[in-house]
LUMSETOR-340691 format. One record per atom (N, C-alpha, C): residue in one letter; x, y, z. Coordinates in steps of 0.2 Angstrom, whole numbers, padded with zeros to 4 digits, always signed. Atoms other than C-alpha are relative to their C-alpha. Layout:
BEGIN
aXYZ
...
***
This chain:
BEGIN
x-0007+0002-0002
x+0004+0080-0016
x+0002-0005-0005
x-0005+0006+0002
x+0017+0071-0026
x+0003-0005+0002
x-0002+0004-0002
x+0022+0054-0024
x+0005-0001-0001
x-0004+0000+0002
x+0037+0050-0023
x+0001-0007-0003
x+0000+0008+0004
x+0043+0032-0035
x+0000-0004+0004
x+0000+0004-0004
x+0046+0022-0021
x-0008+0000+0005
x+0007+0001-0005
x+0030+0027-0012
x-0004-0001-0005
x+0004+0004+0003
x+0020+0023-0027
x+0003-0006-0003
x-0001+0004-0001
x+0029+0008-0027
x-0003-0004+0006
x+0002+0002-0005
x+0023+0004-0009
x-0007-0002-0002
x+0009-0001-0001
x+0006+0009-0013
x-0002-0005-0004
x+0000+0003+0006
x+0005-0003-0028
x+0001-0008+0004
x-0002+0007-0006
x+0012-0018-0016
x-0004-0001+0005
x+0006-0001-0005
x-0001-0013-0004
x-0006-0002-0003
x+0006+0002+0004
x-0014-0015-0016
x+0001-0005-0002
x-0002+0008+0002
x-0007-0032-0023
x-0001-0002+0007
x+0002+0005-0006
x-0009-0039-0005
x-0006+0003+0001
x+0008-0001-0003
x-0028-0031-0001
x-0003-0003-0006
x+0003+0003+0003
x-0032-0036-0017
x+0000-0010+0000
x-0002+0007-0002
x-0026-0055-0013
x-0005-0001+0006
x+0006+0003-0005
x-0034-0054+0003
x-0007+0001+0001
x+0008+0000+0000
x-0051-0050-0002
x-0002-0005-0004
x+0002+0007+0000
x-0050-0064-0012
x+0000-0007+0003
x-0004+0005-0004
x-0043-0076-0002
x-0007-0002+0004
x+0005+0000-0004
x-0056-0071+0012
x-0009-0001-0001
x+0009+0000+0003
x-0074-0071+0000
x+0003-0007-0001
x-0002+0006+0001
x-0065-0090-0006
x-0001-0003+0005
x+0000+0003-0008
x-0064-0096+0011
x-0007+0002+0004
x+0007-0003-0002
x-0082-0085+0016
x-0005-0008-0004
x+0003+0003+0005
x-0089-0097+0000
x+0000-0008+0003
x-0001+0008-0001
x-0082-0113+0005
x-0001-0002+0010
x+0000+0000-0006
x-0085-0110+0025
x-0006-0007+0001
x+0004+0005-0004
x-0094-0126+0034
x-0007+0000+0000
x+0006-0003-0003
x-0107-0115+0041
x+0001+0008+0000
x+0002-0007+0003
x-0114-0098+0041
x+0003+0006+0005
x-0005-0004-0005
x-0107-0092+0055
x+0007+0002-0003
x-0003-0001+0003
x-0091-0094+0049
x+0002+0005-0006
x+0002-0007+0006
x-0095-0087+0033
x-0001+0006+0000
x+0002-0006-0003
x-0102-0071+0039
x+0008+0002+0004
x-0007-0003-0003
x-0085-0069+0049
x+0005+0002-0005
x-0006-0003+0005
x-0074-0070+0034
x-0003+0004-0006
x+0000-0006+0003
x-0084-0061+0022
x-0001+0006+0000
x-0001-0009-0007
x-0084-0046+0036
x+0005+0001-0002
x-0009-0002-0002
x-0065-0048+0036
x+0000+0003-0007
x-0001-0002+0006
x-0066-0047+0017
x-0003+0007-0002
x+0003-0005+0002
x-0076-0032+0015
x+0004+0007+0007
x-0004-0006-0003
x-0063-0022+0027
x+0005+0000-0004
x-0008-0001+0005
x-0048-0028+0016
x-0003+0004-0006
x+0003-0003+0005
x-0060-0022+0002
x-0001+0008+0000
x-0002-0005-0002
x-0060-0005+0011
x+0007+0004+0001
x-0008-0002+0003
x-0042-0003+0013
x+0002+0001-0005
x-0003-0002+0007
x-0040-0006-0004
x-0002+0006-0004
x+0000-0006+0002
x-0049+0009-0009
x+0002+0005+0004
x-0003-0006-0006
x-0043+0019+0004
x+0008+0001-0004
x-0007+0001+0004
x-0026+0015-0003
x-0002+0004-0007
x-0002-0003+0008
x-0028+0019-0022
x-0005+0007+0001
x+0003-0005+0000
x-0041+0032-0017
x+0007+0006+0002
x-0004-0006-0003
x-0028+0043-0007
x+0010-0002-0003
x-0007-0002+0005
x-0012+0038-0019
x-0004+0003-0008
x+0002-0002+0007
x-0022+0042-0033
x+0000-0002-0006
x-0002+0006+0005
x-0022+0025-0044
x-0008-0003+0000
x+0008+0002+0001
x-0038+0015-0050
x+0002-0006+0005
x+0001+0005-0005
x-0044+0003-0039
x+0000-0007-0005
x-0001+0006+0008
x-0039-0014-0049
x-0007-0006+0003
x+0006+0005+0001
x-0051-0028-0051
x+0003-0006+0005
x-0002+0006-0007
x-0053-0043-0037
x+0000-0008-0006
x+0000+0008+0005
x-0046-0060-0047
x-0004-0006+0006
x+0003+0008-0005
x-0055-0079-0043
x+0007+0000+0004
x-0005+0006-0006
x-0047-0087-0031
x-0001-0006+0003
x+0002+0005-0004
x-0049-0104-0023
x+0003+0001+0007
x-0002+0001-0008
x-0049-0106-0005
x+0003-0005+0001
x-0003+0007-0002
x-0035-0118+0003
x-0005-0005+0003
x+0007+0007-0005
x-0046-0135+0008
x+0004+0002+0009
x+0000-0001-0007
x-0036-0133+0024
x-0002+0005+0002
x+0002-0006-0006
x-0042-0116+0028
x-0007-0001-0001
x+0006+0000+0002
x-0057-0120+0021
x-0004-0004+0005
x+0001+0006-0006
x-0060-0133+0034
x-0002+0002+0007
x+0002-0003-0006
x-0059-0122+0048
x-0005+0003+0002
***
């Protein structure tokens, strides 16, 4: 199926935020308190890491690379 330019705009937009939130959330796994904690958000991360191929998998785009990222000290806190 052909996409249309607007839907691979979406899709593109879509992957620029999973790829954000799997960093976000391994940053924040990295810098958690305790293990418990950790263990939760590198879960969450490894779903966004899901979507995102799901995404480029079924628009039909390479799956782009996950950039560093630092975790906010406040979220890092929690």
């Amino acid at each position: 199926m052909e996409l249309s330019d607007q839907s691979k705009d979406f899709c593109r937009q879509a992957m620029e935020t999973e790829v954000s939130n799997v960093a976000y959330y391994l940053a924040v796994a990295a810098a958690a308190s305790n293990k418990v904690v950790g263990a939760i958000f590198k879960r969450i991360a490894k779903h966004e890491s899901e979507h995102l191929s799901l995404i480029s998998k079924m628009c039909g785009m390479e799956k782009p690379a996950l950039p560093e990222e630092k975790a906010l000290e406040s979220a890092a806190e929690h």
